[in-house]
C-alpha positions as CSV (number, residue, x, y, z in Angstrom):
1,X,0.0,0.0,0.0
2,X,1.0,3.8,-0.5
3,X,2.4,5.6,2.2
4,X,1.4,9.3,3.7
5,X,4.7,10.7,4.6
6,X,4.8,12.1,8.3
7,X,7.0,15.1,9.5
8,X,10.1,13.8,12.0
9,X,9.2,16.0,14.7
10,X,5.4,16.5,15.3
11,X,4.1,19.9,17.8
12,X,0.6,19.2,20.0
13,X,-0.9,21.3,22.6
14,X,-0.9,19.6,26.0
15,X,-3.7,19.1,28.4
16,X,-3.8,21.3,31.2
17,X,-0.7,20.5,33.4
18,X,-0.3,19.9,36.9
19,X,1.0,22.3,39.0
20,X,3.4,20.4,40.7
21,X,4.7,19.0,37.3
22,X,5.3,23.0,35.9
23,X,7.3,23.7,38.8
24,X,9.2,20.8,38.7
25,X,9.8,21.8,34.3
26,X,10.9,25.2,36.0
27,X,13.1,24.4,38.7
28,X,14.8,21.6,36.1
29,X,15.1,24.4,33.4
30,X,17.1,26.4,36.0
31,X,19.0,24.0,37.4
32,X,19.9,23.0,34.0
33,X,21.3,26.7,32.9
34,X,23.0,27.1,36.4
35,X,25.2,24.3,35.7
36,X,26.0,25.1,32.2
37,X,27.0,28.8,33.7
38,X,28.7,27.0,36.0
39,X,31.0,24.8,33.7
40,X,31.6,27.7,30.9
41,X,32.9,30.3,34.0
42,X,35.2,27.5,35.9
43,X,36.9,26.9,32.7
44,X,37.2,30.6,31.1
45,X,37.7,32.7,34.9
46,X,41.1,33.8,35.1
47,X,40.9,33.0,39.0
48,X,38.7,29.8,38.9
49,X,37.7,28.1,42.2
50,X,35.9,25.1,40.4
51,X,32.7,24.1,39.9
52,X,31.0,24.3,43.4
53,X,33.0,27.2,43.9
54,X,31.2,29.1,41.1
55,X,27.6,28.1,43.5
56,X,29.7,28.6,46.7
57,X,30.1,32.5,45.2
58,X,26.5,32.7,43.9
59,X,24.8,32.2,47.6
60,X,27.5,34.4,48.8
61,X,26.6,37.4,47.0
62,X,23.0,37.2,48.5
63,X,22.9,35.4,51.3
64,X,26.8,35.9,52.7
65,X,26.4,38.7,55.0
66,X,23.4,40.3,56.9
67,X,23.9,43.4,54.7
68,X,23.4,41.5,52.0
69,X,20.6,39.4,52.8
70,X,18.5,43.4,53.9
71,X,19.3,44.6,50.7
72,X,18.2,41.8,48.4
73,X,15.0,41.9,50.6
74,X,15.3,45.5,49.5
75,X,16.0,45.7,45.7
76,X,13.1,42.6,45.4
77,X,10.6,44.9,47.1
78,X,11.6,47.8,44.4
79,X,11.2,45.7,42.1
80,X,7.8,43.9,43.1
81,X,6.3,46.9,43.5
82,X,7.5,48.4,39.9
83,X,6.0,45.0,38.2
84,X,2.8,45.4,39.9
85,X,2.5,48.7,38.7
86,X,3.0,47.7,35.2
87,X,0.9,44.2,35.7
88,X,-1.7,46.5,36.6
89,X,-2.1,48.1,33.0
90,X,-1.5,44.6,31.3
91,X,-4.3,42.9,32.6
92,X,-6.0,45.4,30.4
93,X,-3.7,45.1,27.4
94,X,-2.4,48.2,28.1
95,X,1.1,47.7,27.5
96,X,2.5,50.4,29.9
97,X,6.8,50.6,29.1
98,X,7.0,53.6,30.6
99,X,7.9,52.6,34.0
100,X,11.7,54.2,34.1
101,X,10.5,57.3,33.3
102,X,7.1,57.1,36.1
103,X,9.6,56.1,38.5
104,X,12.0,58.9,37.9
105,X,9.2,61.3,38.2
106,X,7.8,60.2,41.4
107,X,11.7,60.4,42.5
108,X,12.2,63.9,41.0
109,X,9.1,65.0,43.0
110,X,10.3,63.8,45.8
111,X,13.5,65.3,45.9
112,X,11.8,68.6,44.8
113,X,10.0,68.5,48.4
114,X,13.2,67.7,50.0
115,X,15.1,70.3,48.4
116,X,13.2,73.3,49.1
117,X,11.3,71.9,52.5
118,X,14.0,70.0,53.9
119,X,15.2,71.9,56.9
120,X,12.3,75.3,56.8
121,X,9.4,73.1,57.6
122,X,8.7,70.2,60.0
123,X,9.7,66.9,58.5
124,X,6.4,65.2,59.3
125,X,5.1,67.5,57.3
126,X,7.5,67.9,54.7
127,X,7.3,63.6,54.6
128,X,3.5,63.4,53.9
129,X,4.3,66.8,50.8
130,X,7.2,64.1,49.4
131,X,4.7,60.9,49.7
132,X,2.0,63.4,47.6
133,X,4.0,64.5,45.5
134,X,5.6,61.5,44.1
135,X,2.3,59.3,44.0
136,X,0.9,62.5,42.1
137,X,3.6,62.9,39.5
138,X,3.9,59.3,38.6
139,X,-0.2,59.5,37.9
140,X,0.2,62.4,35.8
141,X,3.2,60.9,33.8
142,X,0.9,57.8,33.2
143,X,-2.3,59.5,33.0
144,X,-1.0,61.8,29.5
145,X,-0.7,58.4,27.5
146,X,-4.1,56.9,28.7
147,X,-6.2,59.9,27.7
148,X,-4.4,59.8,24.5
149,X,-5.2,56.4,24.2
150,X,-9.0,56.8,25.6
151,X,-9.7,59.3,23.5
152,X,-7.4,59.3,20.6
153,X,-6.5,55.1,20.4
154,X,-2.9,56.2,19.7
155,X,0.1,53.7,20.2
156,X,0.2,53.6,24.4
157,X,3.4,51.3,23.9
158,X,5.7,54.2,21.7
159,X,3.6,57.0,23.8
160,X,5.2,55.7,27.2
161,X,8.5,54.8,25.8
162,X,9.1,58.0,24.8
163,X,7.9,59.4,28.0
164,X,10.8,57.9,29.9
165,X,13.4,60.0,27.6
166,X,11.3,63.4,28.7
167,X,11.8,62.4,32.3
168,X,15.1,61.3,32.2
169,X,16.1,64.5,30.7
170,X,13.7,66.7,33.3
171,X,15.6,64.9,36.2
172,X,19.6,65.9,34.2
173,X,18.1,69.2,33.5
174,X,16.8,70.1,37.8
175,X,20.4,68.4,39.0
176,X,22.5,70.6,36.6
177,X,20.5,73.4,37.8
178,X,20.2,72.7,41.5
179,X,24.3,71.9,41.6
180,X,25.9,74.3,38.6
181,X,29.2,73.8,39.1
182,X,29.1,70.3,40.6
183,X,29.6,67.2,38.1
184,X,26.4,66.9,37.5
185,X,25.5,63.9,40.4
186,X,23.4,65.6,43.1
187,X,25.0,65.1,46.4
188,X,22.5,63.2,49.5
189,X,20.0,65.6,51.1
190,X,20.6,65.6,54.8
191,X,16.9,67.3,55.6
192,X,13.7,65.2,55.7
193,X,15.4,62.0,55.3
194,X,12.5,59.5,56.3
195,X,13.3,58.0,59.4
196,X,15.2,54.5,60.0
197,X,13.0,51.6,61.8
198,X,15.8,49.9,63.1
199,X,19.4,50.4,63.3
200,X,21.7,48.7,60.4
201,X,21.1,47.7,57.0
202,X,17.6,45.8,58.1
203,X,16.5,49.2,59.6
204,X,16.7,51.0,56.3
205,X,15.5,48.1,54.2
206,X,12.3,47.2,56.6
207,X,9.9,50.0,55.6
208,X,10.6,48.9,51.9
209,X,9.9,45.6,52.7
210,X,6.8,46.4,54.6
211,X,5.3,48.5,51.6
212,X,6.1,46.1,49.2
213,X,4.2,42.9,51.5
214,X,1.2,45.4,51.8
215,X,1.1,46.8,48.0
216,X,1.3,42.9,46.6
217,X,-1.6,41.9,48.8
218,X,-3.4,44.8,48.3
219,X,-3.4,44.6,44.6
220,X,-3.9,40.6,44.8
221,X,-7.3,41.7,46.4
222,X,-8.0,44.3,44.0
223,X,-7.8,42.2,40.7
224,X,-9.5,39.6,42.1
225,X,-12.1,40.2,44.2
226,X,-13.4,44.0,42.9
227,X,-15.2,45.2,40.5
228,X,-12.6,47.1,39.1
229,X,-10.7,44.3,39.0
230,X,-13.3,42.7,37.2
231,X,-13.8,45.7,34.9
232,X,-9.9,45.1,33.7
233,X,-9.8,41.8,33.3
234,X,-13.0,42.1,31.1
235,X,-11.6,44.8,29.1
236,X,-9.0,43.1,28.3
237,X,-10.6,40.3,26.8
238,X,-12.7,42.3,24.7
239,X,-13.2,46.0,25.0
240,X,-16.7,45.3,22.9
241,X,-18.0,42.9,25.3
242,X,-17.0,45.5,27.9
243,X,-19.2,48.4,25.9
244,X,-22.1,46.0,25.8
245,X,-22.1,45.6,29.3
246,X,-22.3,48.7,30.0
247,X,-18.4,49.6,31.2
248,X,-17.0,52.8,30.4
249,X,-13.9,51.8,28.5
250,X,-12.7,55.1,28.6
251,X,-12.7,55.8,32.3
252,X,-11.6,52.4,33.2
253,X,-8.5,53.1,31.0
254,X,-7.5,56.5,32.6
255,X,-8.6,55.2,36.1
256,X,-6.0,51.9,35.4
257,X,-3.2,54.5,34.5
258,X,-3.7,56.4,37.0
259,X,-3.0,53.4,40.3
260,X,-0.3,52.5,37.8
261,X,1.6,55.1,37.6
262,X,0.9,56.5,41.4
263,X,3.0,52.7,42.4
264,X,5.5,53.6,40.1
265,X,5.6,57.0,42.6
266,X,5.7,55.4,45.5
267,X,8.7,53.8,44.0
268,X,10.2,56.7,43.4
269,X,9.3,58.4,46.9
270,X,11.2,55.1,48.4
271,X,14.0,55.5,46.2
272,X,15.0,58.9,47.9
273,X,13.2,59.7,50.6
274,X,14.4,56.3,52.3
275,X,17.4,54.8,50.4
276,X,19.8,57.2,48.4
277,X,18.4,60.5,49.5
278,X,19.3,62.1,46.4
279,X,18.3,62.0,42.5
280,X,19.7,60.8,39.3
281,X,19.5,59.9,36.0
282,X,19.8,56.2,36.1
283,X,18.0,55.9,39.5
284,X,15.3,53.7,38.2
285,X,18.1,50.9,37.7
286,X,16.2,49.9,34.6
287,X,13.4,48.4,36.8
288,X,10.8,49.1,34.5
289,X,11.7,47.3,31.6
290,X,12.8,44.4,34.3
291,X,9.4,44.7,35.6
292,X,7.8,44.0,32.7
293,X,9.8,40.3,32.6
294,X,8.6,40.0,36.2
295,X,5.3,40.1,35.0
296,X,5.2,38.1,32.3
297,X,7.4,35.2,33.8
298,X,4.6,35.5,37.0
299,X,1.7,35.2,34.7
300,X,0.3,38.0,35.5
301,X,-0.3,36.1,39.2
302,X,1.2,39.2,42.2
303,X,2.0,35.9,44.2
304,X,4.2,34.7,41.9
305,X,5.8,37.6,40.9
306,X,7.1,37.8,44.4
307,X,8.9,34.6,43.8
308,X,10.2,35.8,40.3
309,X,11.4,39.4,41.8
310,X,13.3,37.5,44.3
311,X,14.8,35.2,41.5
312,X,15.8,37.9,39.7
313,X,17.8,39.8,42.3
314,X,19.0,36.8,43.4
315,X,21.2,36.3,39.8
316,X,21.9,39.9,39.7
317,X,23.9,40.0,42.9
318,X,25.2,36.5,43.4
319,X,26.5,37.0,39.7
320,X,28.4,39.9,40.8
321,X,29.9,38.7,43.6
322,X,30.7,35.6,41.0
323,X,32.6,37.9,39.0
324,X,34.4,39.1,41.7
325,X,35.7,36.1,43.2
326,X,36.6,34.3,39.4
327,X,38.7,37.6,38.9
328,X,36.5,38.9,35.7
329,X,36.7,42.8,35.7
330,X,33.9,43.2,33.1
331,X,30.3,43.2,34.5
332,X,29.2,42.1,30.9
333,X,29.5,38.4,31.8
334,X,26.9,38.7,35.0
335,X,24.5,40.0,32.3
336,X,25.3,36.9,29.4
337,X,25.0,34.2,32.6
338,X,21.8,36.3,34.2
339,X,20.2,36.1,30.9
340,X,20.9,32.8,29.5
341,X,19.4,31.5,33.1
342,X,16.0,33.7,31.6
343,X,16.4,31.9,28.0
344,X,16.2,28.9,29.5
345,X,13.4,30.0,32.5
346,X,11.1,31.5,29.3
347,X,11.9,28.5,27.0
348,X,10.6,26.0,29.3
349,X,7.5,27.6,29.3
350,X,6.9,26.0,25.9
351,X,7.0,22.8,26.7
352,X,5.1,23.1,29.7
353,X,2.3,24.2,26.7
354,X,3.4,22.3,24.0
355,X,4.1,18.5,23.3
356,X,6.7,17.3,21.0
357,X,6.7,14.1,19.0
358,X,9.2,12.2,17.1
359,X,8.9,10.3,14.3
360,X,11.0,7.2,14.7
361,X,9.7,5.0,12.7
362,X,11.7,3.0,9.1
363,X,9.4,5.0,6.6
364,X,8.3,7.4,8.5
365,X,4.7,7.7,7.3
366,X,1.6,5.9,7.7
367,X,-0.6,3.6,5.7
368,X,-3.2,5.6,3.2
369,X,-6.4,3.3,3.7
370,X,-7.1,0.9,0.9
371,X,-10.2,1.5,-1.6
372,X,-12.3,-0.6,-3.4
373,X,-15.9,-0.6,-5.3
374,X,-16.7,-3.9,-3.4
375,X,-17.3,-5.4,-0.6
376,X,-14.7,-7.4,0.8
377,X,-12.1,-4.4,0.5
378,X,-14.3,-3.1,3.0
379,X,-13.4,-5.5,5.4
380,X,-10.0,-5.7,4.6
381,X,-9.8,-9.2,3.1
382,X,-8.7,-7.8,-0.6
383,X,-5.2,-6.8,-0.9
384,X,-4.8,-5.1,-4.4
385,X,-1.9,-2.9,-5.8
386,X,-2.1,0.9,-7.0
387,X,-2.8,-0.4,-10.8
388,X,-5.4,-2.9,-10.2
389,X,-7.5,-0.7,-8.2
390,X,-7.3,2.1,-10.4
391,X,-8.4,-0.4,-13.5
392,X,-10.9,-1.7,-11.1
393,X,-12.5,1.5,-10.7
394,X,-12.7,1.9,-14.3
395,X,-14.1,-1.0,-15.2
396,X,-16.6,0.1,-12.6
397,X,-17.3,3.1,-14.0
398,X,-17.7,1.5,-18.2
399,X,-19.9,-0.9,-16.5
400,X,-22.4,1.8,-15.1
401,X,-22.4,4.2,-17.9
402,X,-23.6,1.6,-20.2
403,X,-26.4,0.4,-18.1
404,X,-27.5,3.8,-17.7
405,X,-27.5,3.8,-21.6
406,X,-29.4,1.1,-22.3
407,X,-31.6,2.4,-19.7
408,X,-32.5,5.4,-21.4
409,X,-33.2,4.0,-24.4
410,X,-36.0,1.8,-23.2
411,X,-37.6,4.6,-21.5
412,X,-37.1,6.8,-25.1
413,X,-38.6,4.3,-27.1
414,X,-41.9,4.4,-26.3
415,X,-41.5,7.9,-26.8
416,X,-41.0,8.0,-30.1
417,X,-43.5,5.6,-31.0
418,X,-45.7,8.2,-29.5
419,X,-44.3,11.3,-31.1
420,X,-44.4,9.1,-35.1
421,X,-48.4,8.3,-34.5
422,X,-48.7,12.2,-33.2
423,X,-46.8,13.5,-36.2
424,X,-48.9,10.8,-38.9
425,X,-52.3,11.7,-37.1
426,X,-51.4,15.9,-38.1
427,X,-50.3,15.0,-41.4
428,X,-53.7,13.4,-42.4
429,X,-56.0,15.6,-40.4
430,X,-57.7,18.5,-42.4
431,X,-57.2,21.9,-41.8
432,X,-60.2,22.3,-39.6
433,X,-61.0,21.3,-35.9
434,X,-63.9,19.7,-36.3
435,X,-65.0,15.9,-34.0
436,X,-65.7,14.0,-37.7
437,X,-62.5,15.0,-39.3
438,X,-60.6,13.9,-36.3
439,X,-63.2,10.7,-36.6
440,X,-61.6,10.6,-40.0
441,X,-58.1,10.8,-39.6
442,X,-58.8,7.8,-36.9
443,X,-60.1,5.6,-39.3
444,X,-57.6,6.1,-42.0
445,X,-54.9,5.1,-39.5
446,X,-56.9,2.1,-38.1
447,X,-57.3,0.8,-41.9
448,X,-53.7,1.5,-42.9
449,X,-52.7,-0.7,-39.5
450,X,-55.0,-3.6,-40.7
451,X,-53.2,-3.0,-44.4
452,X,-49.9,-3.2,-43.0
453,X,-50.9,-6.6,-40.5
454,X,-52.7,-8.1,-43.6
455,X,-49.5,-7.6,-45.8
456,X,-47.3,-9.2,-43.3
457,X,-49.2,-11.8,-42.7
458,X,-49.7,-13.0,-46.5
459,X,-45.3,-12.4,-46.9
């Protein structure tokens, strides 16, 4: 029999997967790209300390010290709270990249308060003007690209992009003017410094910590269990199905923007109020764009994300005190290792989706299922080749079309036996309509049938 030819490697969607099994695909995918890291740096470090010295280094640089355990609590809470921000807008398909420049807004505010406040009016009060302030100019530098999107549908993605080169700029223009003749890097404010709540490292890193815990369960609640919540999530599955149930797209959009970019604020008012106590250009750390991996790796889920954020700064500062320890001066390979660890964290994702199957068999194909016109094909007791079944059929098909000809000319002759008396009976019938003419005509034919009998009879 002819063969269908089958592709080698063959792609299904999987049934819904466990989620013990998807953790288990994640945590393999991981461990997988650690150890590769791990082989390529031990052989290629100028100061290499072996194989379980490159994951004796890794814990080091986030777990070795107290310090450093506070400030990877820290940088994950920045960092939390920045993704949910931008998770925020994407559960509506608004794809909000303009996190950098919210957060440098809410930390220009901030230092704005500091800077003219700090030291002429009571910090309590000057501390609740910097909180304001930053939540209110990270809203209004994410509320400009939703009312142009409400009301306009431009491009939010491009629109907020380029919003983060206008801040950036704002922020090197009020540092060159604040500190003329300086280098351009704003020394730390010493007035309205928000107060420690303990003493170390852990003192200046717990109020971070405590607003990120509170932000992430607050915003857990709000997507899931009100009806703005509901409202996004709806709009982003269809933004007709929204209209026809009555939601205001419009307002829900600007509304969205608005929470969005007042986190991205509070980032900000963290950032310098609590932490650096000073502003900058490349304060954000590039935590916008990194929150936007944050959220997509975390599905969108703030639980998750919590776990991811904590991954992430995790590989950042293990893989510098990596670097450190192997003797590599460039910080260009903590970024190759930190992101071939993602590669492999995103890739799994598709085969946590997807199945693969290979073709392994001689011919690779299957049988094409035999046809016949008769019956015992049918139940697979007549084996015939590619030829014979193709003369089989076409004998078939000659045996039909001449029984359907024969067929029709039975049924025809009667027909024209019908159509010859019609055709003799108008010949012989005079001109006029009259019952005896057509009497007439009758009897003529009757006595030319006799004739004809009479004459065949006698030959």
């Amino acid at each position: 029999m002819e063969r269908i030819k089958e592709p080698f490697i063959h792609i299904t969607k999987r049934e819904p997967m466990p989620l013990w099994k998807s953790l288990c695909i994640r945590f393999g995918a991981v461990l997988i790209a650690l150890i590769i890291c791990a082989i390529f740096i031990s052989a290629s470090a100028p100061n290499s300390k072996g194989f379980f010295g490159y994951f004796g280094s890794l814990f080091s640089g986030a777990f070795g010290t107290e310090r450093r355990f506070w400030l990877l609590l820290q940088q994950t809470g920045l960092l939390l709270c920045v993704a949910l921000a931008l998770v925020v807008a994407f559960r509506m398909k608004f794809w909000n990249l303009g996190g950098n420049g919210q957060v440098l807004m809410g930390c220009l505010a901030c230092a704005m308060c500091m800077y003219y406040l700090g030291g002429k009016t009571a910090d309590p009060l000057v501390w609740l003007l910097m909180l304001i302030a930053s939540i209110a100019a990270g809203a209004i530098w994410a509320v400009i690209p939703a009312i142009f999107k409400a009301f306009f549908n431009t491009n939010e993605s491009l629109f907020t992009l380029m919003m983060n080169y206008v801040a950036l700029y704002l922020v090197a223009f009020f540092v060159s003017h604040w500190y003329p003749e300086g280098t351009g890097a704003m020394p730390p404010l010493t007035d309205a410094n928000l107060p420690s709540l303990g003493s170390g490292q852990a003192g200046r890193s717990l109020l971070t910590v405590i607003v990120a815990i509170v932000v992430t369960a607050l915003i857990y609640c709000y997507l899931r269990f009100t009806k703005h919540g509901y409202e996004i999530s709806l709009i982003g599955d269809s933004k007709n199905t929204a209209r026809y149930a009555g939601i205001s797209v419009k307002k829900v959009i600007i509304r969205t923007l608005i929470l969005s970019g007042a986190l991205c604020g509070l980032v900000g008012f963290l950032l310098v109020g609590s932490i650096n106590h000073m502003v900058s250009t490349s304060m954000d750390g590039n935590m916008g764009f990194t929150g936007i991996m944050v959220a997509w790796m975390g599905k969108f889920n703030p639980l998750i994300m919590a776990g991811i954020s904590f991954f992430i700064n995790f590989l950042s500062r293990g893989m510098a005190q990596v670097c450190t320890d192997f003797g590599f001066t460039s910080e260009a390979l903590s970024d190759i290792v930190v992101g071939l660890i993602y590669f492999f964290f995103i890739g799994c994702e598709f085969f946590i989706v997807y199945k693969v199957h290979f073709n392994f068999k001689k011919h690779h194909g299957r049988e094409e299922p035999a046809f016949s016109m008769d019956a015992s094909s049918e139940d697979g007791t007549s084996e015939q080749t590619g030829a014979e079944r193709e003369e089989t059929e076409k004998s078939a098909l000659a045996d039909g079309m001449e029984a359907a000809k024969s067929e029709s000319t039975k049924t025809q002759q009667p027909k024209e036996t019908e159509q010859i008396q019609q055709s003799e009976l108008e010949a012989d019938a005079p001109e006029n309509t009259g019952g005896a003419a057509v009497k007439a005509g009758e009897g003529k034919i009757t006595s030319r049938k006799k004739n004809a009998r009479k004459a065949k009879e006698e030959n």
